[in-house]
C-alpha positions as CSV (number, residue, x, y, z in Angstrom):
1,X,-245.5,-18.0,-193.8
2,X,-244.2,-20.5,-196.5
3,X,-243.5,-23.3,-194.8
4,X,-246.2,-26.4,-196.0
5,X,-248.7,-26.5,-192.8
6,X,-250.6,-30.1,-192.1
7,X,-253.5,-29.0,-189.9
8,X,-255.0,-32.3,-188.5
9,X,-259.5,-31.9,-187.8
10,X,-262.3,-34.2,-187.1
11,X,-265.3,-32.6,-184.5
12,X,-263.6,-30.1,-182.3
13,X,-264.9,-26.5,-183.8
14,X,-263.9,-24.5,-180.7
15,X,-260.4,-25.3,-180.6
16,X,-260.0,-25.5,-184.3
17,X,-261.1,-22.1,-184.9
18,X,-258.7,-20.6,-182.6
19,X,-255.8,-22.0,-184.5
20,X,-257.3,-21.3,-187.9
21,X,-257.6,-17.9,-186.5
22,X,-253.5,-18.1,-185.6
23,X,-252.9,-19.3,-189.4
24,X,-254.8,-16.8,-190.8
25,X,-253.0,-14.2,-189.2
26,X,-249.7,-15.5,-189.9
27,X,-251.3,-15.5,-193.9
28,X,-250.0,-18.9,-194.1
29,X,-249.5,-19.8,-197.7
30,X,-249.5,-23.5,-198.1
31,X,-252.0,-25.4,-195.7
32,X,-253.2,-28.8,-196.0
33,X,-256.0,-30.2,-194.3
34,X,-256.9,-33.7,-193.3
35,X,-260.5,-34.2,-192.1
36,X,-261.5,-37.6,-190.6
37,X,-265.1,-38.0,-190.3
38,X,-267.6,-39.6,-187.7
39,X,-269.9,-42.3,-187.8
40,X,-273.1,-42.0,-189.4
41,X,-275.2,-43.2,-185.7
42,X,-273.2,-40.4,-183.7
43,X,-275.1,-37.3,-184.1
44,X,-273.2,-35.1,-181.5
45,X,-270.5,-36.1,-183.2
46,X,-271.7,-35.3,-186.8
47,X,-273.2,-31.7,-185.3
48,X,-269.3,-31.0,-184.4
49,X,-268.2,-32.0,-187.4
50,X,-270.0,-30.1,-189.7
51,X,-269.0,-27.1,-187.5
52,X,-265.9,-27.6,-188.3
53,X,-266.7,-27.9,-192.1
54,X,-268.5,-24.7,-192.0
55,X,-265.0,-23.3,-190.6
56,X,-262.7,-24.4,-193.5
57,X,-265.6,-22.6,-195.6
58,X,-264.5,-19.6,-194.2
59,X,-260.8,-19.9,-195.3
60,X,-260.6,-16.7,-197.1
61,X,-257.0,-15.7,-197.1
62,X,-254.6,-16.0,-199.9
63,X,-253.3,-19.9,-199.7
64,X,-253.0,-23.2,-201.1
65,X,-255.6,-25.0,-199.9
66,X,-255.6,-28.3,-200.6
67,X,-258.4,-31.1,-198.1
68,X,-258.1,-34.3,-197.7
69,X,-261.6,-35.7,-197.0
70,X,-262.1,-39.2,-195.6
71,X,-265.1,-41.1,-197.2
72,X,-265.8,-43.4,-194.4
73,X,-264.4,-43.0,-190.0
74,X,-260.9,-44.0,-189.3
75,X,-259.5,-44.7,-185.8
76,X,-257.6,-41.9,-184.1
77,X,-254.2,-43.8,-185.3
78,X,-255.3,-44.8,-188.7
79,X,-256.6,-41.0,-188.9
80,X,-253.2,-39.1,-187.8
81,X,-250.9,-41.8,-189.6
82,X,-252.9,-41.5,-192.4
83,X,-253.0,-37.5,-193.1
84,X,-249.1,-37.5,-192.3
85,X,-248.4,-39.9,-195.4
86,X,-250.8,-38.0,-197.9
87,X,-248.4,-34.8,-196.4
88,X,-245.1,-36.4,-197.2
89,X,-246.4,-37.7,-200.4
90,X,-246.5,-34.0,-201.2
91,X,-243.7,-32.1,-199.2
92,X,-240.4,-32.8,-198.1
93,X,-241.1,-30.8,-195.1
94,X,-243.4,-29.0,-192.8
95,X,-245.1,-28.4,-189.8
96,X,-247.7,-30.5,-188.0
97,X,-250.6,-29.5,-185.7
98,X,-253.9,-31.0,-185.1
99,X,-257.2,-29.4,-183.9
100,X,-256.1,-29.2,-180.1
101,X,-252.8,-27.6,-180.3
102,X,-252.8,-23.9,-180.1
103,X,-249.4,-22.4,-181.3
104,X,-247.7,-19.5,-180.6
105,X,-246.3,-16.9,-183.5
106,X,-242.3,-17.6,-182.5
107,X,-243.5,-21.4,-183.1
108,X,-243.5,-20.9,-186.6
109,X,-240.4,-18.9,-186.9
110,X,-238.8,-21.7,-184.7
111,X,-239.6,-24.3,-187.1
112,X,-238.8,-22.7,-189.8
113,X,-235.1,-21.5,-189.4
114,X,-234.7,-24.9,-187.8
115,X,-236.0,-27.1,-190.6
116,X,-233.1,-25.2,-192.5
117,X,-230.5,-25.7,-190.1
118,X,-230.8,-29.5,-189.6
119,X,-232.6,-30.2,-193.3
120,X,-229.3,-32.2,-194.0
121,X,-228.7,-33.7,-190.5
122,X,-230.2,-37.0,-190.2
123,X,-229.7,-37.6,-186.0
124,X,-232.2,-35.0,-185.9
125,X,-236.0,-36.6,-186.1
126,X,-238.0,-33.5,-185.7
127,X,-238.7,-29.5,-184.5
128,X,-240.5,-29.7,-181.4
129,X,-242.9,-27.3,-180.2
130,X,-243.6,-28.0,-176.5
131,X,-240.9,-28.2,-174.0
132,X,-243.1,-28.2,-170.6
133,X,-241.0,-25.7,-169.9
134,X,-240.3,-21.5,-170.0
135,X,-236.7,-20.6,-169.2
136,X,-235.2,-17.4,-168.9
137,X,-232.1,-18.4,-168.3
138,X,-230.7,-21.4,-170.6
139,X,-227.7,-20.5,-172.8
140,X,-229.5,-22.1,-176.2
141,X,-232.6,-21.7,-177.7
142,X,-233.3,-25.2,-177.5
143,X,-231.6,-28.2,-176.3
144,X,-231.8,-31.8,-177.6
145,X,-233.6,-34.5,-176.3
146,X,-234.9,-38.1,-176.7
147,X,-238.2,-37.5,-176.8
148,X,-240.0,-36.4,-179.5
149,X,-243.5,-34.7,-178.5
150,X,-246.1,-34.3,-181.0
151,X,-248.3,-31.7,-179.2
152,X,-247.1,-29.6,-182.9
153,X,-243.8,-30.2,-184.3
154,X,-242.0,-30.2,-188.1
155,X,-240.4,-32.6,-189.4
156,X,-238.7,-33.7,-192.7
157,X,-239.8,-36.6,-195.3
158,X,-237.0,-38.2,-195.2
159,X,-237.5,-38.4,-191.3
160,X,-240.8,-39.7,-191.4
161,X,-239.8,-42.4,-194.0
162,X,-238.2,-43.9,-190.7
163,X,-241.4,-44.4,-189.2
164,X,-241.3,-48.1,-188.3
165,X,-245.4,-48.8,-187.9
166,X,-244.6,-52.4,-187.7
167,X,-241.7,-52.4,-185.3
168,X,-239.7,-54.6,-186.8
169,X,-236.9,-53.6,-184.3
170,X,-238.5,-54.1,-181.3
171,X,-237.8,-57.4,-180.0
172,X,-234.4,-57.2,-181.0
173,X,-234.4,-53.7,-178.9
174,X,-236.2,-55.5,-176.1
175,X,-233.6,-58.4,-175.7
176,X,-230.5,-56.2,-176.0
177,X,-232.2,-53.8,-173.2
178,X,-231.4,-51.0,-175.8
179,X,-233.9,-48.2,-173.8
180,X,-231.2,-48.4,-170.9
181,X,-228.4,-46.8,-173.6
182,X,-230.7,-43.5,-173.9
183,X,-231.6,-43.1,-169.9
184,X,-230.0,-45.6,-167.7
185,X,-232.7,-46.0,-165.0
186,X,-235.1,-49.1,-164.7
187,X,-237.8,-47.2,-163.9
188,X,-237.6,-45.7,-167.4
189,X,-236.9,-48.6,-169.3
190,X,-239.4,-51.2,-168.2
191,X,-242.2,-48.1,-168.4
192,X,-241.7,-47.7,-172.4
193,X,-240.7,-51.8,-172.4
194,X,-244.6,-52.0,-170.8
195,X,-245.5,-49.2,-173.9
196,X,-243.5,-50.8,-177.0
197,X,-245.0,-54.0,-176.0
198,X,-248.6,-53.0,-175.7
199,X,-248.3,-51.4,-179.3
200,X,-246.0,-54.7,-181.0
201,X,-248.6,-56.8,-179.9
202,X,-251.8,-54.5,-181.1
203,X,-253.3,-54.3,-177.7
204,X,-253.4,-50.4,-178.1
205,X,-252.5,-48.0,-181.4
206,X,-251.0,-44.8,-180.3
207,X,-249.3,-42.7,-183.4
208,X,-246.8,-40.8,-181.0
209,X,-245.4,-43.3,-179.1
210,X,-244.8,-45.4,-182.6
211,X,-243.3,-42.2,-183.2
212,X,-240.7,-42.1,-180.6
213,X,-240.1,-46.0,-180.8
214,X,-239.1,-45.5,-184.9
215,X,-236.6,-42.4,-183.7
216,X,-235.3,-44.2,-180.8
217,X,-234.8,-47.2,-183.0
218,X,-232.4,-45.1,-185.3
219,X,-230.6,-43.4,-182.6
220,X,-232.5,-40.0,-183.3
221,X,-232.9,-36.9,-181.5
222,X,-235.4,-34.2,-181.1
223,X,-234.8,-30.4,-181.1
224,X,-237.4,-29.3,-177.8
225,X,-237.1,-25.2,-177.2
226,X,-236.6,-23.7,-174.2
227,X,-240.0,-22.3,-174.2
228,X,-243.4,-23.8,-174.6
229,X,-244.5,-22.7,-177.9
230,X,-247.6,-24.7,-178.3
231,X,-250.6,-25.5,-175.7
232,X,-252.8,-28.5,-175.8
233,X,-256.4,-27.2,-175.3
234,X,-257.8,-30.5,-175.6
235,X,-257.8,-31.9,-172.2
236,X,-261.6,-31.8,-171.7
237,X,-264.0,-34.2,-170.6
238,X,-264.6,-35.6,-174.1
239,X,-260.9,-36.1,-175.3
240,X,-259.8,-39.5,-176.8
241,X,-256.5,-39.7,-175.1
242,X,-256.5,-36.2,-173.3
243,X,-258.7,-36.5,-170.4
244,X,-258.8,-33.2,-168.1
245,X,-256.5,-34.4,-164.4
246,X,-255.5,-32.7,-161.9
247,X,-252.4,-34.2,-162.2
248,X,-251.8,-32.6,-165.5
249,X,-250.6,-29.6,-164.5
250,X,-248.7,-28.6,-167.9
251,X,-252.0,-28.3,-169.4
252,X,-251.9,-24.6,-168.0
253,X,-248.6,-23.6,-169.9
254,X,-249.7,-21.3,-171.9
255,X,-247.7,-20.9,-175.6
256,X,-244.7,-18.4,-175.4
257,X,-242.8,-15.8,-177.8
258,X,-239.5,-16.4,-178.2
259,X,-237.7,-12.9,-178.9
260,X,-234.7,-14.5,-180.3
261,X,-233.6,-17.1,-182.4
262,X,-229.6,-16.6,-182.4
263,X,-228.0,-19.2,-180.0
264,X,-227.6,-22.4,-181.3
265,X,-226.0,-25.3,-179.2
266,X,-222.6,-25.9,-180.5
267,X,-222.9,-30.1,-180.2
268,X,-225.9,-32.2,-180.8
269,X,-225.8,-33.6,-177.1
270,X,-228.7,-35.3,-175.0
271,X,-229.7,-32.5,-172.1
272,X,-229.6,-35.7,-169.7
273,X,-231.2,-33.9,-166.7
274,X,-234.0,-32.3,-168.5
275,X,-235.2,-36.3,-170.0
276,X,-235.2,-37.3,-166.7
277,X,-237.0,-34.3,-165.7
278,X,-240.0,-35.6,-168.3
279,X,-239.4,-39.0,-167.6
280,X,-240.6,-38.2,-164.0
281,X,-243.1,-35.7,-164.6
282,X,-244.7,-35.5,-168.0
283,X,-244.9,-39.6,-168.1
284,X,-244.4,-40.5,-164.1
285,X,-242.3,-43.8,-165.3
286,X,-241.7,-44.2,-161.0
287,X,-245.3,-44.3,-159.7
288,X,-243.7,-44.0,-155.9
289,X,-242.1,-40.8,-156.7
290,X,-244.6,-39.4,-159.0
291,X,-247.3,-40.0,-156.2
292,X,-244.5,-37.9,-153.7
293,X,-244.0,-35.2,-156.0
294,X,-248.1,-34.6,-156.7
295,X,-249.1,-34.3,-152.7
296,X,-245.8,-32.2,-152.2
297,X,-246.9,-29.6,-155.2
298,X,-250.5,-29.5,-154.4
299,X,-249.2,-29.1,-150.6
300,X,-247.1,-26.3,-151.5
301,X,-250.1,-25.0,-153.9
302,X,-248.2,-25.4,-156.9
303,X,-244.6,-23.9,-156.0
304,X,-242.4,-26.5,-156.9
305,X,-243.6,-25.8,-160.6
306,X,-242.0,-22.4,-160.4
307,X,-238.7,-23.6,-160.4
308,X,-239.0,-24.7,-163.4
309,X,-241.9,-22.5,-165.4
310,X,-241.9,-18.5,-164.6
């Protein structure tokens, strides 16, 4: 595996060494690390972390290796944003994954042939990896959306340069009611209104959704596949955004293999019903009907779901 790998830790050993065990199978040959450390008065938190030293020890495998070490704590935003910049400062492109996504092998092969593809294509923002979704039946591979998840995904340098951390856009965005022109439902736009503003006015730091604001700023898309190809295994009780729900029912998706990588969408068009399909269900933007949908799936023990995951 060639392609540059950013592998994102801090003090989860159990979930980082099952996808340094996936990267050492795949032999990756270029992996950089970016380890954020915790504060001295935490010792849980330094017992965890030195776990997961011990397990970048054991990197044994033929690779590039190269660690960024923090010399003092960051916040969860300053720590992500952070190890993505040293990246870029190094490759034009590659993929990213941090200590709680678990990829499957067809993820890597997806991102590969598909950094190629689009390298040159600037509407694209990014290779996603999670789709919420395993269909047997779509035409493509993948389809295009507007949202750009981050549960594992590559992306391109001159992408990320876009990233707009001081969102100089937004109030311009705001007044023109811009979100409408991507999903025309009020619902949706006065959710990530609600979202934007909360991060332009530093009431809460959130990497991803600064993330989706900078593409959705430029007019990008994303590339999602029509398999999940990565699983978040950091919903647990001591997450710091990913809280175990019951709500969260894509949290049991496991990754898929995708046998085949040899139909290719022949426009970059929005799949329209599929955003609104998150919109509703991954980020419940109508609170009325996300409540409906929860008591009708948990009525039906979990049925509902199989129309759209087999």
């Amino acid at each position: 595996m060639k392609v540059p790998i950013l592998l994102i830790l801090y003090k989860k050993p159990e979930t980082s060494k099952k996808i340094l065990k996936v990267l050492k199978k795949l032999k990756v040959k270029n992996l950089y690390i970016s380890l954020n450390i915790p504060k001295k008065h935490n010792l849980g938190d330094n017992i965890n972390h030195q776990k997961v030293i011990d397990l970048i020890k054991q990197i044994n495998w033929n690779c590039k290796l190269k660690i960024n070490k923090r010399k003092s704590h960051l916040s969860c935003y300053d720590s992500v944003y952070g190890s993505i910049k040293w990246f870029f400062k190094n490759e034009k492109h590659g993929i990213i994954l941090e200590d709680d996504t678990l990829p499957s092998k067809s993820f890597f092969v997806f991102c590969e042939k598909l950094l190629k593809k689009y390298k040159n294509n600037n509407k694209i923002s990014q290779i996603s990896g999670t789709s919420f979704l395993n269909e047997k039946k779509y035409k493509y591979n993948y389809r295009f959306s507007n949202y750009n998840f981050c549960w594992g995904y590559a992306t391109w340098r001159r992408s990320f340069k876009d990233y707009d951390e001081k969102m100089t856009k937004w109030l311009s965005m705001k007044k023109k009611n811009s979100l409408k022109k991507l999903i025309d439902d009020d619902y949706f736009s006065n959710y990530w209104k609600y979202q934007f503003d909360q991060l332009y006015t530093k009431k809460k730091e959130a990497y991803d959704y600064k993330w989706l604001y900078s593409n959705w700023a430029k007019n990008k898309v994303a590339v999602v596949p029509n398999k999940h190809l990565v699983q978040n295994i950091g919903f647990t009780s001591d997450g710091t955004h990913t809280i175990e729900n019951e709500k969260d029912w894509y949290i049991k998706i496991k990754p898929k293999e995708m046998k085949y990588l040899n139909s290719h969408p022949k426009k970059i068009k929005i799949d329209l019903d599929y955003d609104k399909w998150i919109s509703q269900n991954i980020f419940r933007v109508n609170p009325n009907l996300s409540n409906i949908y929860f008591k009708f799936k948990r009525r039906l023990k979990y049925k509902i779901d199989q129309l759209f995951i087999k």
